[in-house]
C-alpha positions as CSV (number, residue, x, y, z in Angstrom):
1,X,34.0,56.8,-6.0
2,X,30.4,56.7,-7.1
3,X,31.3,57.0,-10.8
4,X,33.5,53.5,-9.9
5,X,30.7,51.8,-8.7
6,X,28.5,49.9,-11.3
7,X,24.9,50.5,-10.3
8,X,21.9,47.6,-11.4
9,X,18.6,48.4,-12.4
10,X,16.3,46.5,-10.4
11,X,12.6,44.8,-10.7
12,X,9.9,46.6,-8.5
13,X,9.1,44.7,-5.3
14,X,6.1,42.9,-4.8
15,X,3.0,44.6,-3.6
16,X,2.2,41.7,-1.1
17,X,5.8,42.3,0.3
18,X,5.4,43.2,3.9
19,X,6.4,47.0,5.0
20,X,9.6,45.9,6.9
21,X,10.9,43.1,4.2
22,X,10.4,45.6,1.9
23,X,12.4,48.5,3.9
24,X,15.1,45.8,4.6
25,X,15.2,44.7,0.8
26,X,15.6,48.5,0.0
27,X,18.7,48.8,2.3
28,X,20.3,45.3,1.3
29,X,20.2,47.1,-2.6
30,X,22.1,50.3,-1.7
31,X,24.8,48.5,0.0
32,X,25.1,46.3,-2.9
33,X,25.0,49.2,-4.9
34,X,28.2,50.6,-2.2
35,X,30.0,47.4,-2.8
36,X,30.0,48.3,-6.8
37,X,30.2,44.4,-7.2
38,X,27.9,43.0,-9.9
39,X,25.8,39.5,-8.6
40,X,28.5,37.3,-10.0
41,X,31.3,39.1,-8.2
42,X,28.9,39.0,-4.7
43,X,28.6,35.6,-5.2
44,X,32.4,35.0,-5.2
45,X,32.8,37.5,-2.0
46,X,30.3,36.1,-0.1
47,X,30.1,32.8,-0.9
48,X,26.3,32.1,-1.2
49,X,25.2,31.7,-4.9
50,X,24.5,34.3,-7.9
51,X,20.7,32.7,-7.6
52,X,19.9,32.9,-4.2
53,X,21.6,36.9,-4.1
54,X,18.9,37.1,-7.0
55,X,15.8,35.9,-5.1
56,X,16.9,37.9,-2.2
57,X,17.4,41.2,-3.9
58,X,14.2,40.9,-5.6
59,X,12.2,40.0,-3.1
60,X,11.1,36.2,-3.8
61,X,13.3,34.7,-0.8
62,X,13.5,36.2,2.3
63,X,17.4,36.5,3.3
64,X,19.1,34.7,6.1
65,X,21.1,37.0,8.8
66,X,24.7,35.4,7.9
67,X,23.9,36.3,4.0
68,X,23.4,40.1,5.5
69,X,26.2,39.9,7.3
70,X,28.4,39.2,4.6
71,X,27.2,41.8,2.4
72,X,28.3,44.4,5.6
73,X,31.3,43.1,5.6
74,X,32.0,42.8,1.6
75,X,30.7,46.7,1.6
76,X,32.9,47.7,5.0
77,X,36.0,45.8,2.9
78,X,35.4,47.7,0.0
79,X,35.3,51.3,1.5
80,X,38.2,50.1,3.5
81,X,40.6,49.3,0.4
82,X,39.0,52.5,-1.6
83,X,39.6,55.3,1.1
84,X,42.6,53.3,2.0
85,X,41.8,53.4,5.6
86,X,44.8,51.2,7.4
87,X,42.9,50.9,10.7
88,X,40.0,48.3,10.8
89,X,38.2,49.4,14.0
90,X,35.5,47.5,12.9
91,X,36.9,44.3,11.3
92,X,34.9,40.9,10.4
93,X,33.6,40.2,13.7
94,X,32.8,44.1,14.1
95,X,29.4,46.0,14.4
96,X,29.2,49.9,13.0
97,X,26.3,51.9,12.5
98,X,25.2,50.6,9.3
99,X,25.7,47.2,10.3
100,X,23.7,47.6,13.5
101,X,21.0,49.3,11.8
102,X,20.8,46.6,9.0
103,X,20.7,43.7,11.4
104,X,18.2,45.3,13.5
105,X,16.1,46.0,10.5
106,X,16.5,42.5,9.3
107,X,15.1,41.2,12.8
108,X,11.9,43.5,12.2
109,X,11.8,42.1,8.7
110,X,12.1,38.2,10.2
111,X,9.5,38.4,12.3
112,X,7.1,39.7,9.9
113,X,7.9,37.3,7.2
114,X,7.7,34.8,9.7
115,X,3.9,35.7,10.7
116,X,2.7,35.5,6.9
117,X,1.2,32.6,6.0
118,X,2.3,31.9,2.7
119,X,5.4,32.8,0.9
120,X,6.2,35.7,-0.4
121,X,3.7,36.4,-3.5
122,X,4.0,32.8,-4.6
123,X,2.0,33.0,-7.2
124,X,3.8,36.4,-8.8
125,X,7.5,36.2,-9.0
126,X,8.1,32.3,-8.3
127,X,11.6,31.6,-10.3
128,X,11.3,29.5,-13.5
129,X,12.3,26.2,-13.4
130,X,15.3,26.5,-16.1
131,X,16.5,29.2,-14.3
132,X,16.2,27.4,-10.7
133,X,18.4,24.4,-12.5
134,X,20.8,27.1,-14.6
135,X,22.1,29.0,-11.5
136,X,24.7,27.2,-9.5
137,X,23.5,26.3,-5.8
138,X,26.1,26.4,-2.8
139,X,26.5,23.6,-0.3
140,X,26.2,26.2,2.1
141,X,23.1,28.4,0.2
142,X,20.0,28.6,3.0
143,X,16.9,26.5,1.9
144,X,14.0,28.6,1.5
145,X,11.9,29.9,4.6
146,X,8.5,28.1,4.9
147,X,5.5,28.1,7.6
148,X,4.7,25.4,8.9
149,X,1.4,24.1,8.0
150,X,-1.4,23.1,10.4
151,X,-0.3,19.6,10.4
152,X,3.2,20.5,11.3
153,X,1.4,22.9,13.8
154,X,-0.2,19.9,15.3
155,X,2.3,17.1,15.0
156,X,5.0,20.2,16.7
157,X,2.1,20.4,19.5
158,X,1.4,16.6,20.3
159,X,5.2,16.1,20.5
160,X,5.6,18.6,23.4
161,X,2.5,17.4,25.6
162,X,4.1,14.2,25.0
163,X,7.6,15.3,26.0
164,X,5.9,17.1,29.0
165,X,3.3,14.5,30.3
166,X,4.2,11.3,28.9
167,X,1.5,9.9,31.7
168,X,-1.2,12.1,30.6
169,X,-0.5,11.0,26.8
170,X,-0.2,7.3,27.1
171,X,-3.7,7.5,29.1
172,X,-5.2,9.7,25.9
173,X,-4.0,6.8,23.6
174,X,-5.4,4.1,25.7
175,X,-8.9,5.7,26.1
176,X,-8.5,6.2,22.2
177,X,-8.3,3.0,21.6
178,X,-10.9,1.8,24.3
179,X,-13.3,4.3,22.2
180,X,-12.4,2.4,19.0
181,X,-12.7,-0.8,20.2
182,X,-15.8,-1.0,22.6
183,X,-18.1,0.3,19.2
184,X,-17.1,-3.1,17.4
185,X,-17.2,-5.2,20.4
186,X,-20.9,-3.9,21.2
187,X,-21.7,-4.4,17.6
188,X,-20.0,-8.2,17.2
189,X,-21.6,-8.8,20.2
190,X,-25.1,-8.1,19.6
191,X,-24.7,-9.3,15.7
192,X,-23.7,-12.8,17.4
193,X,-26.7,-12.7,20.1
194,X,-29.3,-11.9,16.9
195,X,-27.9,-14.8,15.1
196,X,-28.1,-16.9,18.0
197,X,-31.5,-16.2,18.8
198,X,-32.5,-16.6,15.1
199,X,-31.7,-20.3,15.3
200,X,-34.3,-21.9,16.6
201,X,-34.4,-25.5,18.5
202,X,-35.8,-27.8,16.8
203,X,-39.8,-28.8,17.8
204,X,-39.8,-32.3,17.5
205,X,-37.1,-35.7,17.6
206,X,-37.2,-38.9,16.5
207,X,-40.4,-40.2,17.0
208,X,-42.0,-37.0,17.8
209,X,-41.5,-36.2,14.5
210,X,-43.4,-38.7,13.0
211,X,-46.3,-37.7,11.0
212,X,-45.5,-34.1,10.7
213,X,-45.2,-32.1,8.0
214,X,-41.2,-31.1,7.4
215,X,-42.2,-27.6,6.0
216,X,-44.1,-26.5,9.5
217,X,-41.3,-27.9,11.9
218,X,-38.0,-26.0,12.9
219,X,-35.8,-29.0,11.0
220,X,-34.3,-26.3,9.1
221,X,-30.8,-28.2,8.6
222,X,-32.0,-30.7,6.2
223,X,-29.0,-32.8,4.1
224,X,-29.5,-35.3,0.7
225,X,-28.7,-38.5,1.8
226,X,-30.0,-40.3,-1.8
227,X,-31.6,-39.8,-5.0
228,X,-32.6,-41.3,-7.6
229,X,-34.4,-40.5,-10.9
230,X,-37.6,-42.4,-12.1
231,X,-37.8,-43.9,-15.3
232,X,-40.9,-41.4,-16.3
233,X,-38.3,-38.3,-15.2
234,X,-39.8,-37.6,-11.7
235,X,-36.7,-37.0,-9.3
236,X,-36.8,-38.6,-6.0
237,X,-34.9,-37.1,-2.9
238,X,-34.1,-38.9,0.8
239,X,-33.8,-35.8,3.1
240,X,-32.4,-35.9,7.0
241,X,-33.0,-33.5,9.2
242,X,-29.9,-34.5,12.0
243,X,-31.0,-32.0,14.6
244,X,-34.5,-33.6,14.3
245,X,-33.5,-37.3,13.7
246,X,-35.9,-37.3,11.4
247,X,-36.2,-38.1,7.5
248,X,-39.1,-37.9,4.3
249,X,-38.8,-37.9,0.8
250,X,-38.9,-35.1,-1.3
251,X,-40.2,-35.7,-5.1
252,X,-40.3,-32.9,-8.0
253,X,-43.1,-34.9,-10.4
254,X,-43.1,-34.7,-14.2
255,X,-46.8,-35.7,-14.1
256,X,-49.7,-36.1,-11.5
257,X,-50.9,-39.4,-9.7
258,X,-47.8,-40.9,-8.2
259,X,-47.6,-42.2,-5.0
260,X,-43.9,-42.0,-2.5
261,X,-43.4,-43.9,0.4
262,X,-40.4,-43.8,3.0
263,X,-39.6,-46.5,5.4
264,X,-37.7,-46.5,8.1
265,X,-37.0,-48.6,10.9
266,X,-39.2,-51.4,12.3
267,X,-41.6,-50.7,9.3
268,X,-42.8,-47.5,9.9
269,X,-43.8,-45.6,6.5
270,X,-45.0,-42.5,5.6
271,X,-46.5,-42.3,1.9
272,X,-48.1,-39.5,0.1
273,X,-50.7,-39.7,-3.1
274,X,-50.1,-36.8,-5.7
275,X,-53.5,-36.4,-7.4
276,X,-52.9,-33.0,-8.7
277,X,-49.7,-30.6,-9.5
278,X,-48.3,-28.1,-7.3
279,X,-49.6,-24.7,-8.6
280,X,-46.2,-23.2,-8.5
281,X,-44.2,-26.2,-9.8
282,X,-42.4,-26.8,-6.3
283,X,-41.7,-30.1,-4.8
284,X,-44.1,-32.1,-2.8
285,X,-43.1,-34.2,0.4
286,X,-44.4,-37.0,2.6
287,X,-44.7,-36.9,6.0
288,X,-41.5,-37.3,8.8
289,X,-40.7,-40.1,9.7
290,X,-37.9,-41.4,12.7
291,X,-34.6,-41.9,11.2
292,X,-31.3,-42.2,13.6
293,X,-29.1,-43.2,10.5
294,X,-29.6,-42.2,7.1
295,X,-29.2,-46.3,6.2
296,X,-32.3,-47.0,7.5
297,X,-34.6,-45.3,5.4
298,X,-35.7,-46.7,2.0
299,X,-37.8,-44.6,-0.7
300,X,-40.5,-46.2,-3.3
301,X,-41.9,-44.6,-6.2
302,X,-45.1,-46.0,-7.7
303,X,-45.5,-44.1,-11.4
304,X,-49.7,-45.1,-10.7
305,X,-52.2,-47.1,-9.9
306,X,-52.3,-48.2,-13.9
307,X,-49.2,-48.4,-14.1
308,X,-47.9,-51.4,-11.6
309,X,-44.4,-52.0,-10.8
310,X,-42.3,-49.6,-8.4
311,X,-38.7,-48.0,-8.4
312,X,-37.1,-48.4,-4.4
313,X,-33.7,-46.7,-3.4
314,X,-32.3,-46.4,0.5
315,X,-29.5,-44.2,2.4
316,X,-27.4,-47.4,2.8
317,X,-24.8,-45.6,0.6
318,X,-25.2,-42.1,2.5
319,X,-22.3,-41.1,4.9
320,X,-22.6,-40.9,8.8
């Protein structure tokens, strides 16, 4: 009977193989080796694939307990039809010795496959991928066994507190969120209060205003209402202040000793004499003076006192 069977030579396990995958491994070769069936013929008897036989026999895939279980039974049908035994005490649904001892060593070999943390030496006898896509996969071949990793671990966790104490969880997620959003709230909060408290009421109105210098004030919101551009270049600006009701003219000069005078209502003017350039080139102003409208005001320009003649312009086009 043994010179019948056809025997394999096989690789050498893994060294990271754990003692009882290794010792159940061992066993599933010799009955193989019983069965005198080559992989191709196992695959037809047992109906799990030529590949998946081939990862399990050689330790790269740990084997399900149905693929065991039909290997028993292929090696108890064998013997059977050799010693032409008629009874079958022990038929498919049957336990004998061997197949006791196999299962129980499988177990052993499940639970310490199960507490590794990687597969089984990965990085060592992973199968190729032309000869993953050459063999011929089963609808009903196991997919591989894999830990779950500590994502799954805590995803697996959450969803049984959950399950347990839904009351418990939905007040986690709501003093989550409370934690999220009170930060932001505080923050917009304060952001909007500093902002607020930089903006600073205005000093003066109307005819308070008048006379004072539009640099020193808090009319910090002032608007174009008109402008005009002298003949000698000079550019002449109308500014409002709307906060401050209040309006001056502000003049960039292409040469020294102009003078600018604003008008406003009832007469009032404000004028300034330029006898001398700004050191840093800026623009020079008059003084405030009351303005409710923009149309009210009126800007002159007088180039000097040797040069006679003027250049006047007003707000009357300047919206509301």
């Amino acid at each position: 009977m043994e010179n019948s069977r056809r025997t394999s030579r096989w690789r050498e396990l893994p060294l990271t193989l754990p003692a009882e995958c290794a010792k159940l491994v061992t066993g599933l070769r010799e009955l193989k080796a019983r069965s005198g069936l080559n992989l191709a013929e196992l695959a037809e008897a047992t109906a799990i694939s030529k590949s998946s036989w081939e990862r399990y026999l050689n330790g790269k895939q740990f084997p399900p307990r149905h693929a065991v279980a039909a290997l028993c039974r292929v090696v108890r049908e064998t013997e059977v039809r050799e010693t032409e035994v008629g009874e079958t005490g022990e038929g498919e649904t049957g336990m004998g010795e061997t197949d006791s001892g196999i299962l129980a060593g499988w177990a052993l070999a499940d639970a310490a496959w199960s507490g590794r943390e990687h597969g089984i030496a990965a990085d060592h006898v992973r199968s190729s991928p032309a000869t993953e896509h050459s063999a011929t996969v089963r609808p009903d071949d196991p997919a591989p066994r894999r830990c779950p990793g500590p994502l799954h671990r805590a995803l697996l966790a959450a969803s049984v507190f959950i399950t347990r104490r839904p009351r418990t969880a939905t007040a986690g997620v709501l003093l989550a969120c409370a934690a999220m959003i009170t930060p932001a709230a505080i923050y917009h909060m304060s952001h909007g209060v500093t902002r607020a408290s930089r903006a600073r009421p205005p000093v003066c109105r109307l005819g308070s205003c008048e006379g004072r210098n539009p640099r020193t004030t808090a009319c910090e919101d002032p608007i174009t209402v008109a402008s005009h551009t002298a003949a000698d270049g000079t550019r002449l600006e109308i500014r409002l202040s709307p906060s401050c009701q209040a309006g001056w003219i502000r003049a960039r000069p292409a040469h020294k000793g102009f003078r600018i005078e604003i008008t406003g209502p009832g007469g009032h003017r404000q004028s300034a004499v330029v006898t001398t350039l700004p050191s840093d080139q800026g623009p020079v102003t008059t003084a405030m003076i009351s303005a409710a409208h923009p149309s009210r005001l009126r800007a002159c320009y007088y180039p000097s006192a040797h040069q006679p003649g003027r250049e006047c312009f007003d707000g009357a086009d300047a919206p509301t």
